[in-house]
Rosetta silent file (secondary structure, phi, psi, omega in degrees, C-alpha in Angstrom):
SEQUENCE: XXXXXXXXXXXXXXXXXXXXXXXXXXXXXXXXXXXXXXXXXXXXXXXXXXXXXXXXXXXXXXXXXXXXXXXXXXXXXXXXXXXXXX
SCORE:     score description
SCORE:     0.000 S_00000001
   1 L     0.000  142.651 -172.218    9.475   13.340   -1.692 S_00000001
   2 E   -98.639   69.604 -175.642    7.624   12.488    0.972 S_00000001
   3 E   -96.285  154.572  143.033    3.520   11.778    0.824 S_00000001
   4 E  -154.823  131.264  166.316    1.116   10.457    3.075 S_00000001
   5 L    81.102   84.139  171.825   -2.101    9.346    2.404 S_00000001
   6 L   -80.946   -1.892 -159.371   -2.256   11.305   -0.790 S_00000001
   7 L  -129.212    7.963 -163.412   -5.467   10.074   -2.040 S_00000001
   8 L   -72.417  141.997  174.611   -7.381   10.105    1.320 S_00000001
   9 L    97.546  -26.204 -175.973  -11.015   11.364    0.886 S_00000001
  10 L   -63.469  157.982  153.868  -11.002   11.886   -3.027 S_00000001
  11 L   -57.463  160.114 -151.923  -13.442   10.891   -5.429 S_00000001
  12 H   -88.525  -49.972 -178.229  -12.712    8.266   -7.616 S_00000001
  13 H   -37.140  -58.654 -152.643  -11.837   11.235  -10.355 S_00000001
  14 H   -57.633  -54.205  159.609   -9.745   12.860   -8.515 S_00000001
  15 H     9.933  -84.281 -167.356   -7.727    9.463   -7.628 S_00000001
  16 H   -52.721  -45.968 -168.204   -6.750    8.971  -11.001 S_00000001
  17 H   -61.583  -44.971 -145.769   -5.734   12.764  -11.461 S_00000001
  18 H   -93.342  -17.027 -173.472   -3.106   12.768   -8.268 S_00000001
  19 H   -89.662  -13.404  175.009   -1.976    9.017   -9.297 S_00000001
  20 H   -75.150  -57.092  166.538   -1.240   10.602  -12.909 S_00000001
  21 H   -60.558  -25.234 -179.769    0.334   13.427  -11.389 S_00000001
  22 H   -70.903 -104.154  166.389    2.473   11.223   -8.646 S_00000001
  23 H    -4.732  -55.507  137.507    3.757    9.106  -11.659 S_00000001
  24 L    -9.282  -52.212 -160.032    5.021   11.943  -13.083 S_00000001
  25 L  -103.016  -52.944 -172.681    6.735   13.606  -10.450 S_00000001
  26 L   -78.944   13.736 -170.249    8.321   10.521   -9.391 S_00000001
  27 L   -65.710  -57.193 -147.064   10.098    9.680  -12.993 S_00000001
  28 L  -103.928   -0.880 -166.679   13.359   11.629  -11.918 S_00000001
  29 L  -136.395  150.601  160.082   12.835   11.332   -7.931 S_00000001
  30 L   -67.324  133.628 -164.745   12.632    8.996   -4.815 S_00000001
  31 L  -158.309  115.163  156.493    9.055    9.382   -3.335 S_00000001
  32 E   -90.237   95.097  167.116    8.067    7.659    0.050 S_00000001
  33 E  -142.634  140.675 -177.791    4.281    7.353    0.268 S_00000001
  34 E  -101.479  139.064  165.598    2.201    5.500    2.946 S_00000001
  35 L  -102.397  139.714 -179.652   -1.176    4.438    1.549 S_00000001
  36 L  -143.872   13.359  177.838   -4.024    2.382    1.886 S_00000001
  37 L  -110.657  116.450 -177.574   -5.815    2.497   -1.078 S_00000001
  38 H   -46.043  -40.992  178.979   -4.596   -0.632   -2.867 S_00000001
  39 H   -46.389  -63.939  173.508   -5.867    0.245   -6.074 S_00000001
  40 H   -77.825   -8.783  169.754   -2.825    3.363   -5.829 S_00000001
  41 H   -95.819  -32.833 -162.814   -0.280    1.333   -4.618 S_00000001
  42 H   -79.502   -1.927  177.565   -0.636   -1.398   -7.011 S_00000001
  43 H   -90.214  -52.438 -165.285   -0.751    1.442  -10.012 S_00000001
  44 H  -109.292  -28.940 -166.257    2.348    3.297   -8.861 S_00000001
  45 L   -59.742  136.738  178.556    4.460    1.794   -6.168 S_00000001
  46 L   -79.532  -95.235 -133.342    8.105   -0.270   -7.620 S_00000001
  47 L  -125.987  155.872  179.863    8.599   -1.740   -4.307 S_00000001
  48 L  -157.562  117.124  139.472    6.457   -1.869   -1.017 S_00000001
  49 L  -153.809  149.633 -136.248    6.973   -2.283    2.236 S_00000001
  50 E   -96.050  102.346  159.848    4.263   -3.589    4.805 S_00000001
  51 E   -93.876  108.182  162.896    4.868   -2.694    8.657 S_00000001
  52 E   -92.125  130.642 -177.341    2.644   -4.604   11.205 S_00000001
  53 L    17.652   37.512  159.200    2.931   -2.719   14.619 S_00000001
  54 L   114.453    0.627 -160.297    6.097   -0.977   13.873 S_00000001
  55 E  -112.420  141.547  151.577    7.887   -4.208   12.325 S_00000001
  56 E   -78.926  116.069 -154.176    8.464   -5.081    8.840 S_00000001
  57 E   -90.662  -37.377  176.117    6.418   -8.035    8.061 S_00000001
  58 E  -157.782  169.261 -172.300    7.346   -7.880    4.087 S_00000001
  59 L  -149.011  163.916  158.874    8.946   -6.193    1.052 S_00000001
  60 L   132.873  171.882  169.611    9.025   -6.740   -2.259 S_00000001
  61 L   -65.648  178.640 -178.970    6.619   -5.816   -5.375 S_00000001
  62 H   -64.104  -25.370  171.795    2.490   -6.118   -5.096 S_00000001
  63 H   -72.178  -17.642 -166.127    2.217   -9.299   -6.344 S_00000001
  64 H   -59.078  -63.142 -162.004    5.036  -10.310   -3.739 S_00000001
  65 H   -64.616  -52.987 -128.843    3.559   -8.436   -0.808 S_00000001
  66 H   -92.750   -5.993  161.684   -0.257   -8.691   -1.352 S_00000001
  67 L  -112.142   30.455 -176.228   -0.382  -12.497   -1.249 S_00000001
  68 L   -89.402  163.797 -171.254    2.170  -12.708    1.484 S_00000001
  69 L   -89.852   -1.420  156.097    0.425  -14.741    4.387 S_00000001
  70 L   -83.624  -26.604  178.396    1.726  -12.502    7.173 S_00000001
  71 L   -68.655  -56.276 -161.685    0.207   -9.350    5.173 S_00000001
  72 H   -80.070  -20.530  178.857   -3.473  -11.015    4.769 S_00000001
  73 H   -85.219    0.103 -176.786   -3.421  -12.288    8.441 S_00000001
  74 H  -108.395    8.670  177.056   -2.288   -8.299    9.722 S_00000001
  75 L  -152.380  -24.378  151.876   -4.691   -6.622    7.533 S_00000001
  76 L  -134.536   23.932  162.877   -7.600   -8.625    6.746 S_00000001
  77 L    75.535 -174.479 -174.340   -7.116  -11.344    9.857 S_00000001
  78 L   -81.147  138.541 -179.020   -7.299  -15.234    9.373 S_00000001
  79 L   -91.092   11.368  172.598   -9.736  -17.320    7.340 S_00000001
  80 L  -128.717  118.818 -152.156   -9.865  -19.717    9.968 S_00000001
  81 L   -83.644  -31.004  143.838  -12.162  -17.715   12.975 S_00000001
  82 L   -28.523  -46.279 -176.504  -10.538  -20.570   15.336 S_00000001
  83 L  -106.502   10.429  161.480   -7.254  -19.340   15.236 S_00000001
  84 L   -49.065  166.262  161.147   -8.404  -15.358   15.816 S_00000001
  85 L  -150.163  135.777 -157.249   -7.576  -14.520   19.369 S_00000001
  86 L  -112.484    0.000    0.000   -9.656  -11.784   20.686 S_00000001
């Protein structure tokens, strides 16, 4: 199965309802869904992986990905405002 951006727009309720139902659905099936609410990947996703401009920058579970240092400089830039380049 195929989703994407299953959760865009909802309410916090609903969230929960479609990540209950997703979980569900996926027990017996492969399910490919791009996301961006962290909150739902780190609830349901096994494995993740993170494309920067068409590339795979990492794989692996959420603790794996979400502290990889190529993820936090592509998605919430560099903590040092020196090495931005604008």
């Amino acid at each position: 199965m195929l989703l994407d951006e299953p959760t865009q727009g909802m309410g916090h309720e609903d969230v929960d309802r479609v990540m209950e139902l997703i979980k569900r659905v996926a027990e017996d099936r492969t399910v490919l869904m791009v996301e961006h609410n962290m909150r739902v990947v780190s609830t349901i996703a096994g494995r993740i992986t993170v494309l920067s401009r068409g590339a795979v920058i990492a794989e692996g579970d959420y603790g794996t990905v979400s502290n990889d240092p190529q993820v936090i400089e592509a998605y919430i830039g560099t903590s040092n405002p020196e090495e931005e380049m604008w």
